[in-house]
C-alpha positions in Angstrom: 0.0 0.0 0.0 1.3 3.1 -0.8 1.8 6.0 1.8 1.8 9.8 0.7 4.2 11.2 3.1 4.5 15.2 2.1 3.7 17.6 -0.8 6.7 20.1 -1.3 5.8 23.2 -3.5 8.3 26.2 -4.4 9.0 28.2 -7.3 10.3 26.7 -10.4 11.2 30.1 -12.4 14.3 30.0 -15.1 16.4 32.3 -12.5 16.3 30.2 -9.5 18.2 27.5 -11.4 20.6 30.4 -12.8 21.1 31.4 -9.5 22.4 28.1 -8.3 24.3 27.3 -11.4 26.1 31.0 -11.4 27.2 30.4 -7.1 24.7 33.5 -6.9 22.7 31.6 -3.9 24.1 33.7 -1.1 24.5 37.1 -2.9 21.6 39.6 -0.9 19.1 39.2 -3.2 19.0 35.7 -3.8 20.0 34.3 0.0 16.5 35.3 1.7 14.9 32.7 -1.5 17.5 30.1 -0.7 16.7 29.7 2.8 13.2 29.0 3.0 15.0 25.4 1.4 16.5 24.7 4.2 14.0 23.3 6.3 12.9 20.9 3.1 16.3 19.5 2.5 16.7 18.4 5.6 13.3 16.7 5.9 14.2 14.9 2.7 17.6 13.8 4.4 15.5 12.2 6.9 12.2 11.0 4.8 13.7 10.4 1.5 10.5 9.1 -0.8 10.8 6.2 -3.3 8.9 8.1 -5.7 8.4 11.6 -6.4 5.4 13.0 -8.2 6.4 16.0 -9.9 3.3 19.1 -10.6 4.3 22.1 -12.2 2.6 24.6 -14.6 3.8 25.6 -17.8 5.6 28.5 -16.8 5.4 31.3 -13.9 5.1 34.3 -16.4 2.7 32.2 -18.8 0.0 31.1 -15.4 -3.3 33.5 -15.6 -6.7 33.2 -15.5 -7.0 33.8 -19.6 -4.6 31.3 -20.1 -6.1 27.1 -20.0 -3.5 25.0 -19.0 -2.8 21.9 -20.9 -2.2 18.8 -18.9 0.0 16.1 -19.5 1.3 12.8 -17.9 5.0 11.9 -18.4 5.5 7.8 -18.5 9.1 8.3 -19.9 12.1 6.1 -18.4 14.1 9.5 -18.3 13.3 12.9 -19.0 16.1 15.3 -20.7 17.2 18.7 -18.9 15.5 21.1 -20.9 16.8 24.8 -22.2 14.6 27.0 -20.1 16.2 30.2 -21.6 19.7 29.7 -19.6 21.0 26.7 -21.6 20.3 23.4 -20.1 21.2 23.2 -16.4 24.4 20.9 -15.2 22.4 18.7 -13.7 21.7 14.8 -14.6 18.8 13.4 -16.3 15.8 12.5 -14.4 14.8 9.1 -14.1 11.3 8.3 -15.0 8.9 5.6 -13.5 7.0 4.2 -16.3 4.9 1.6 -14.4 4.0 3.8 -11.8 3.5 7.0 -14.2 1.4 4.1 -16.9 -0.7 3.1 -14.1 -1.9 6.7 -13.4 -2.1 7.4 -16.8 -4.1 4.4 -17.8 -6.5 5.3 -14.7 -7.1 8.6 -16.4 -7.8 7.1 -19.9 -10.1 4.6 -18.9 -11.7 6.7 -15.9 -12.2 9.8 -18.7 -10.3 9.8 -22.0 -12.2 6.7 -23.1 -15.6 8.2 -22.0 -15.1 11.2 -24.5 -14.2 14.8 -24.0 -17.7 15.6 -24.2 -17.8 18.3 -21.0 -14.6 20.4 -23.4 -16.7 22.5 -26.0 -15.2 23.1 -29.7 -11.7 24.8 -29.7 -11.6 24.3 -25.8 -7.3 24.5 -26.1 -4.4 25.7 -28.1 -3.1 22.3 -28.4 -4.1 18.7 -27.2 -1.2 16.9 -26.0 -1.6 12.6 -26.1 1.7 11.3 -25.0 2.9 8.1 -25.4 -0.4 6.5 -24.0 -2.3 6.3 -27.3 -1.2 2.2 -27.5 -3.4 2.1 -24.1 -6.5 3.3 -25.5 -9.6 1.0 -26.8 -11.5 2.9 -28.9 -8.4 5.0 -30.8 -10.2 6.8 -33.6 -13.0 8.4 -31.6 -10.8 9.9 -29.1 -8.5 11.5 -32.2 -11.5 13.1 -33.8 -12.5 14.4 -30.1 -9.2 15.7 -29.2 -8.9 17.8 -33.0 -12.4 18.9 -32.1 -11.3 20.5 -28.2 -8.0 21.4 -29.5 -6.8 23.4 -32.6 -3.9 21.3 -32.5 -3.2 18.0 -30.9 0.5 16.3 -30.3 0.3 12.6 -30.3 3.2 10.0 -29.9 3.2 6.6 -29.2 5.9 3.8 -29.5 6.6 2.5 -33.3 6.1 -1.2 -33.6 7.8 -0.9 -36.5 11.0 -0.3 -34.9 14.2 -2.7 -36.0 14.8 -4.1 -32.6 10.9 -4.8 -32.3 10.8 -6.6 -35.5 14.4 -8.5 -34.8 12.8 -9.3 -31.8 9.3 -10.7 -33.4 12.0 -13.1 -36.3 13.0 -14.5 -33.3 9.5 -15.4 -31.8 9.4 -13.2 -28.6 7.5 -9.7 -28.1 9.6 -7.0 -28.5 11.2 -5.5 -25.2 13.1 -2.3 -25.3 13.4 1.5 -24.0 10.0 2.9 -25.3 8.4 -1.0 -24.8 9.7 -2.0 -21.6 7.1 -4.4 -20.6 6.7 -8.0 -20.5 3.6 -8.8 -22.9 2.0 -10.5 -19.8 1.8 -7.1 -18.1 2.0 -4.7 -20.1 -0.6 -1.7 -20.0 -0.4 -1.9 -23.3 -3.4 -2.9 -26.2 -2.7 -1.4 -29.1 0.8 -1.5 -31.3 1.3 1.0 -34.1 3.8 1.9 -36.9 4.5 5.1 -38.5 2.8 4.2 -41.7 0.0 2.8 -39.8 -0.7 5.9 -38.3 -0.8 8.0 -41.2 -3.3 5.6 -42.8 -5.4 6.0 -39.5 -4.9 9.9 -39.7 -6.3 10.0 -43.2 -9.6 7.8 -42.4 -10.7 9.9 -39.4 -10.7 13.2 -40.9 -7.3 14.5 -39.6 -4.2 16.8 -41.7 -1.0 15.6 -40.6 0.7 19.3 -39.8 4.4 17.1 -38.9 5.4 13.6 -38.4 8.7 13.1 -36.5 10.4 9.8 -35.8 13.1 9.8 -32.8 15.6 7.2 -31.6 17.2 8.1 -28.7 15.7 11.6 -28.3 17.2 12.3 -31.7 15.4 13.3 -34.9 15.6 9.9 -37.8 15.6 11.7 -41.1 16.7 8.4 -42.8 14.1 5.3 -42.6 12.1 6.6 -39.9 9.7 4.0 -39.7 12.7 1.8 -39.2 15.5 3.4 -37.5 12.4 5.6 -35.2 11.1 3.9 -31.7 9.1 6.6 -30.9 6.5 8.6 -33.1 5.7 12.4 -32.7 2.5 13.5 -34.9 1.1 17.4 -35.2 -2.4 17.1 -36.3 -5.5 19.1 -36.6 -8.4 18.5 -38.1 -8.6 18.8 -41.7 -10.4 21.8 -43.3 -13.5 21.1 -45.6 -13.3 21.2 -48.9 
């Protein structure tokens, strides 16, 4: 059974991290910020969690009223230091937890995402974001035409079955394991598998203009034989215009 044991918040602003990777943290304008930490640090010395989950809004200067936030659900192994204006911060990667982080997610899809969006009206958001849980949906093409119908934009990736290790793997009579599969087929959360092309075909039947189509491998772009050399597929859609 798990036990929640705290909830931390603080600001997460470009210019706190700036401040600790320029030494600036005990300068007079910075030192009062730095040690309201104190007291945090060395509660998580004492009580250090096994998991962390991590809430945080797009950004502090981007966070009104006017503004709908778009929600998302990270099941990533890792997640990359990203360039927040100040260059990527010197600090390591952060490790995922992809059973954990599925489990929520697939709570959320079959709790609401597989009942429809139907309490979001037309145009609801800037962009619909459907991160790498696509494979765990049932009913696939309904949910794409509702998302291009409460988003002017949706981002959808999902893991390409079509990947060379994943088919090396199926020649050799075993489900495919890897990075952006990493489950066992007796447990995985898993019900649909996808290619590249597949997806395009889909696309096309449900009424939807592909805007981009990126394949990565390693968090890199695959220019060459992406729906070979790609494991993970990133789509920009919306939905296509009448003609």
């Amino acid at each position: 059974m798990a036990r929640v044991t705290a909830g931390v918040t603080t600001s997460h602003v470009p210019a706190v991290g700036a401040a600790i990777d320029n030494g600036k943290t005990r300068e007079p304008y910075w030192a009062p910020v730095f040690a309201g930490y104190d007291f945090a640090k060395e509660w998580f010395k004492k009580n250090c969690p096994d998991v962390v989950v991590l809430v945080y809004n797009d950004h502090a200067t981007a966070f009104s009223l006017d503004i709908v936030p778009t929600f998302a659900i990270g099941c990533a192994a890792e997640f990359p230091i990203a360039d927040e204006g100040w260059g990527p911060r010197p600090v390591p990667t952060v490790e995922g937890c992809p059973e954990l982080a599925a489990h929520i997610a697939q709570s959320v899809i079959q709790q609401d995402f597989e009942n429809g969006l139907g309490m979001f009206g037309d145009n609801s958001f800037d962009t619909v974001l459907c991160l790498s849980s696509l494979q765990m949906l049932k009913h696939v093409e309904a949910l794409l035409r509702d998302i291009v119908r409460v988003g002017r934009e949706a981002i959808v990736s999902f893991p390409n079955f079509a990947y060379w290790p994943h088919r090396v793997a199926l020649l050799k009579g075993r489900m495919p394991v890897s990075k952006s599969l990493p489950y066992q087929w007796y447990d995985t959360p898993n019900v649909r598998c996808a290619t590249i092309k597949d997806f395009q075909e889909l696309a096309e039947e449900v009424g939807l203009e592909v805007i981009e189509c990126v394949a990565l491998s390693e968090g890199k772009i695959v220019n060459v034989m992406p729906n070979l050399r790609g494991d993970l597929a990133v789509f920009r859609l919306r939905k296509r215009a009448p003609h």
